[in-house]
N, C-alpha and C positions, 0 to 999 in steps of 0.2 A: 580331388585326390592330389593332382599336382601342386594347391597352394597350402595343401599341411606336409606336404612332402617338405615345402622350403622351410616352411616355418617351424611345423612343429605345433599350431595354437588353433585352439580349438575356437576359439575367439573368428580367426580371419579364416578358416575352412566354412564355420557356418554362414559367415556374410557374406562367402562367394555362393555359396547356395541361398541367400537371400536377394543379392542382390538380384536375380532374376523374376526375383517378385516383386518387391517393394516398389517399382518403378509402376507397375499395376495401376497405382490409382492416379499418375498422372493422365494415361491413357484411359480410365473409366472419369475422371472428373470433366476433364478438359475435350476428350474425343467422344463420349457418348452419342451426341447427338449424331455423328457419322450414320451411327448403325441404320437412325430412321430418315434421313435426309438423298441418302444415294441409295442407288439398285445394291439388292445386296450382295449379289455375285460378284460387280465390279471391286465394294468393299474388303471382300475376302479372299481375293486374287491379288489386289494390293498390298494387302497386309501381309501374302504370303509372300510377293516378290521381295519387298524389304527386309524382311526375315531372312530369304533365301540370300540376299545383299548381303547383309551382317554376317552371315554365317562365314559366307565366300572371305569375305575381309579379316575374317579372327585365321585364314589358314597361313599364310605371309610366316617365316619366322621373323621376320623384322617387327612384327607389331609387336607391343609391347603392354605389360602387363594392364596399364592402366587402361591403353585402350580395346584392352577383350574386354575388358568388363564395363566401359562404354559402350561399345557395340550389344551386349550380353543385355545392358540396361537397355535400348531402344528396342531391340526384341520383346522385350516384356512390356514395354508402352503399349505395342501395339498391337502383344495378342487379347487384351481386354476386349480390342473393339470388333478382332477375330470371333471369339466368340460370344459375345452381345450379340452380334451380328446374323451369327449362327444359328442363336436361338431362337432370336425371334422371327427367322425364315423358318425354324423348323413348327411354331407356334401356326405361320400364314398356312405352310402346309397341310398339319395334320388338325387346326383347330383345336381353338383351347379351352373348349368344351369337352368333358368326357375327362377319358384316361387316356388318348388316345398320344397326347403331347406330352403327358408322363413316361408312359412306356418309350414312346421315339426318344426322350433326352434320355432315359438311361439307357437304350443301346448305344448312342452313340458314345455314354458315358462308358460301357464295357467296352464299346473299340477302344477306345483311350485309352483307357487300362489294361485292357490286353497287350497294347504297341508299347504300351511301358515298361509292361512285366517283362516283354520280350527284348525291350530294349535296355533296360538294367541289365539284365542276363547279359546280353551279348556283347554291351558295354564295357560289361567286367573281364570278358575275356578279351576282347578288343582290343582292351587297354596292356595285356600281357605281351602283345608281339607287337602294336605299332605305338607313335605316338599319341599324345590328347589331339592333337593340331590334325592328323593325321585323319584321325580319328571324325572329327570336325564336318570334314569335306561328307559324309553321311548326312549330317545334318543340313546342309546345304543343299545336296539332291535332297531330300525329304520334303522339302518346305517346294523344289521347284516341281517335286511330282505332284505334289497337292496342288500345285494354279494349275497347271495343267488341267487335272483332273474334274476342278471347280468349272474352271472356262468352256471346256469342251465337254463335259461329261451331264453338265445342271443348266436347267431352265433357265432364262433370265427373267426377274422379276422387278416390274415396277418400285420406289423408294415406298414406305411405311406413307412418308409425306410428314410436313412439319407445321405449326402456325406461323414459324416464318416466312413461309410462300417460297417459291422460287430463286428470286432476289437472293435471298440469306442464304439459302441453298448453294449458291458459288460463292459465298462471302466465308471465307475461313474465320475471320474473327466475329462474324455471326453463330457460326459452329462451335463457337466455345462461349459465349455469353449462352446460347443455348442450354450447352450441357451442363453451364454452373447453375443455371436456372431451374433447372429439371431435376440436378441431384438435390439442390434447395425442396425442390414441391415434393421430389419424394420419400425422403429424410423429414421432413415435415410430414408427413401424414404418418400416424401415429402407427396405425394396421400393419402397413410397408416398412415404416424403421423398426418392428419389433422381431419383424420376418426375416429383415435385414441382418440383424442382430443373430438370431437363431441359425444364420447361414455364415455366418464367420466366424464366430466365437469359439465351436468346438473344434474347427479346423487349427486353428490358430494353437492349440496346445498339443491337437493329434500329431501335427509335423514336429515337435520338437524332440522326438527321442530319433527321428528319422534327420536332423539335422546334425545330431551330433553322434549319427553312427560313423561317421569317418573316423572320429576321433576315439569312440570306444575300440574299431576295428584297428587303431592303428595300439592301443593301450594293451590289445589280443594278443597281436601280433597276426592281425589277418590279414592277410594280402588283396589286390585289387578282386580277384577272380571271385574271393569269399563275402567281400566288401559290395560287389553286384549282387552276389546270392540273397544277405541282408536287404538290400535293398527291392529285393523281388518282393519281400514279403508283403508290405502294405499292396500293392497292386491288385496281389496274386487276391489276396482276402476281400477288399473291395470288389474285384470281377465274382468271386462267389456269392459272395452276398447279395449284392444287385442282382443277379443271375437271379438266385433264389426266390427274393423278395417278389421281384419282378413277375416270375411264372406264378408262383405258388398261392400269392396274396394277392385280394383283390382292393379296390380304391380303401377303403374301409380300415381292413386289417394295415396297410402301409402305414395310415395315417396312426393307428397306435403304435405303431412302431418309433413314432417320431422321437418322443417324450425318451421312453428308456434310451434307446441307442443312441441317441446324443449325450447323453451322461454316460453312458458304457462305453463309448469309442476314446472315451481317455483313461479307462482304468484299468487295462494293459498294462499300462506304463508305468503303475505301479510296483509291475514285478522288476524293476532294474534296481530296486532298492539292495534288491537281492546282488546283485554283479553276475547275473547269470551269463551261464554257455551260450560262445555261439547259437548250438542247437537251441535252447530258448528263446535268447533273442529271436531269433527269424519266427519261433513260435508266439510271441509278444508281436510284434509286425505282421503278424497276420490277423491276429484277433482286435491289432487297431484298426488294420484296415476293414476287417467288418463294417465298421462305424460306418461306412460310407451311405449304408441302406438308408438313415434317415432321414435322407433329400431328397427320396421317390415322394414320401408326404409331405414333405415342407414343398415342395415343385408346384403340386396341384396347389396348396395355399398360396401360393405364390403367381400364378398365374392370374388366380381367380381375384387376388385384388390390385393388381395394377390394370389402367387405363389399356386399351389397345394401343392406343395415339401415341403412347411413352413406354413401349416396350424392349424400344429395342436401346431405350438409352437405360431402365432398368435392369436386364438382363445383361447391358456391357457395366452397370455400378456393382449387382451382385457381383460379377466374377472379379473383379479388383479390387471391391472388397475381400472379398476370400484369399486371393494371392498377399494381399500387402499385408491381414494380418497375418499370413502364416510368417511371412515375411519378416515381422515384426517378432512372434516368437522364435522366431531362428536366432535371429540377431539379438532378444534376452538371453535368451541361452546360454549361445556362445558365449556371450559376454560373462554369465553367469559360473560358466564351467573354466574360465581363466583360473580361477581361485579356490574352486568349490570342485570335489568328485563330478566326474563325467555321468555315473550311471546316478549316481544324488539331486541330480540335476533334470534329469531323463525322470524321475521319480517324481520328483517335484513338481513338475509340466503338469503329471499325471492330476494328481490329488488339489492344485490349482484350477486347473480344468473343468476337475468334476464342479467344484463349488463356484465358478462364472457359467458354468452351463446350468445346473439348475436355477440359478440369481437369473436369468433369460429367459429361461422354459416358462419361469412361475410368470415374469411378467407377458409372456405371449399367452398365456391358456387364462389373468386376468384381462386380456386384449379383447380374446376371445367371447370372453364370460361375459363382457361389456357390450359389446356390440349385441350378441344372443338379447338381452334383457331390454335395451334399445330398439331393437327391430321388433321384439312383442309388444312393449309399449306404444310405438307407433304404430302397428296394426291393430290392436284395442280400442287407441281413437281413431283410428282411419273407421274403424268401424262401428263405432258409435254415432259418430255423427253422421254418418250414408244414413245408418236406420233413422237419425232423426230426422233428416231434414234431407232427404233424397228427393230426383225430383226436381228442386229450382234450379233456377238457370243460376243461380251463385256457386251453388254445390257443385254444378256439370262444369263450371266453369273452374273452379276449384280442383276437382277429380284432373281434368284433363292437365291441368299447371304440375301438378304434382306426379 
């Protein structure tokens, strides 16, 4: 809000809303292996206190523009390895068998999103009687009530453990040949990058009419108060939906859900073609956020083919994937909407979107078709030869290698 106020461009509002992503995959490439090499408690107390750091450091009026948004970037380095971290304690706990680690990430997916819907709201009023800076000091306590909460409130749990042993374990630049290592093996396996894929691509076009709402609201003539309300909307729609999906559907039904709602969570965004009201837009923002439901079934696929051993530096490469590309479509955008109508722009996201999420979908569900025909072929001969020659000590010795 403050840097279209200076400018006026829509170009440099969205890449201060990006740059809180895009730094994402320094901290998922480089930091991954944190998540499974230290206790994860300690992990997530750290990452909170330096966060709580930065926040304290942007309140100064002396600091200066370039360095909030320095500050602003190592925040986002290091909530990748926040929640990598997260997840894959939340895997140790509830077991990633079942549904039972689906259901845990999406509630804690609705707290997020609840604390957002409530935080855009309050934001936007916020911002009518004090400053941004002001403002700020919020988000500072925030991050110092969460260590708090972490340290004193949660169990402490042993490291995941690594094949570097110990040794490498205090070796910081073991910790990053590590994690280049690991996002290597798992971008390499075919199953894992196509899932990959399927977890970032549609995000990546959903954020872009929510990036350049500052700039439709400022084209309205809407003020910050109206500007939070717009912003409520995705949240608000996400929390019902997962809500929804969550109680109502079981393993089964989510996982149909995957295929449409990832091509439907960008077709919202169609209707800005139109230049609609207010009252639309926040109605378009809500029915993106819908979209959010088909990550309860890509979760459980998700789960179910990475390694235990390489969890939690998976679960930190998912989420910075997700951030950097949205990150990346903010910063099209903007860049796009320099020259080009703002809601044409918002439109375009949309109908681009649809057609890189289905190009994904089709080669995940050919991933899938692959493998299905693969595992029956192997059980055909596993099972031919037991009946022919079951019995010797070659076969027993064979059976048990396999």
């Amino acid at each position: 809000m403050l840097v279209y106020r200076l400018t006026a461009s829509p170009l440099l509002s969205a890449l201060t809303f990006a740059l809180g992503l895009l730094p994402y995959v320094v901290g998922g490439t480089l930091l991954s292996a944190v998540a499974d090499r230290f206790p994860s408690r300690r992990v997530l107390v750290c990452c909170d206190l330096v966060s709580a750091a930065c926040a304290a450091a942007m309140l100064p009026a002396a600091t200066p523009v370039g360095g909030l948004l320095a500050l602003r970037a190592v925040m986002a380095a290091v909530s990748p390895v926040f929640t990598g971290t997260r997840m894959a304690a939340l895997a140790e706990v509830l077991g990633d068998a079942g549904d039972r680690f689906v259901l845990g990430r999406s509630v804690i997916r609705l707290t997020a999103q609840s604390a957002q819907l409530l935080g855009f709201g309050a934001g936007g009023l916020l911002l009518a009687v004090v400053s941004p800076r002001a403002a700020l000091g919020v988000t500072a306590a925030g991050f110092l009530g969460s260590a708090l909460i972490l340290r004193f409130g949660t169990r402490r749990r042993p490291a995941n453990g690594s094949p570097g042993g110990a040794r490498d374990a205090r070796d910081a630049r073991g910790a990053v040949t590590d994690s280049l290592a690991s996002a290597a093996r798992l971008l390499g396996q075919r199953r894992i990058r196509v899932l990959l894929l399927l977890a970032w691509v549609p995000p990546m076009f959903v954020c872009v009419p929510e990036s350049l709402l500052t700039a439709y609201a400022g084209a309205r003539g809407i003020g910050s108060s109206g500007l939070g309300l717009l912003m409520c909307g995705m949240p608000f729609g996400a929390v019902t939906s997962e809500f929804l999906a969550g109680s109502r559907l079981g393993p089964r039904g989510r996982e149909r859900l995957v295929a449409p709602v990832a091509i439907g969570c960008t077709l919202p965004a169609l209707g800005y073609a139109l230049s609609p009201s207010p009252d639309w837009a926040l109605l378009l923002q809500v029915l993106t956020g819908c979209g959010i439901s088909y990550t309860l079934g890509l979760d459980r696929w998700f789960v179910a083919a990475v390694p235990p051993g390489l969890r939690g530096r998976a679960m930190t490469l998912l989420v910075a994937g997700v951030m950097t590309f949205q990150g990346l479509g903010m910063a099209v955008a903007g860049g796009i909407a320099e020259w080009a109508p703002v809601p044409a722009v918002m439109a375009g996201g949309g109908a681009v979107g649809a057609a890189c999420s289905t190009a994904v979908l089709w080669r995940v569900h050919a991933e899938r078709r692959q493998r299905a025909a693969t595992t029956r072929t192997a059980g055909t001969a596993g099972a031919a030869g037991t009946a022919g020659t079951a019995g010797t000590p070659a076969v027993e010795e064979e059976e048990q290698r396999r």
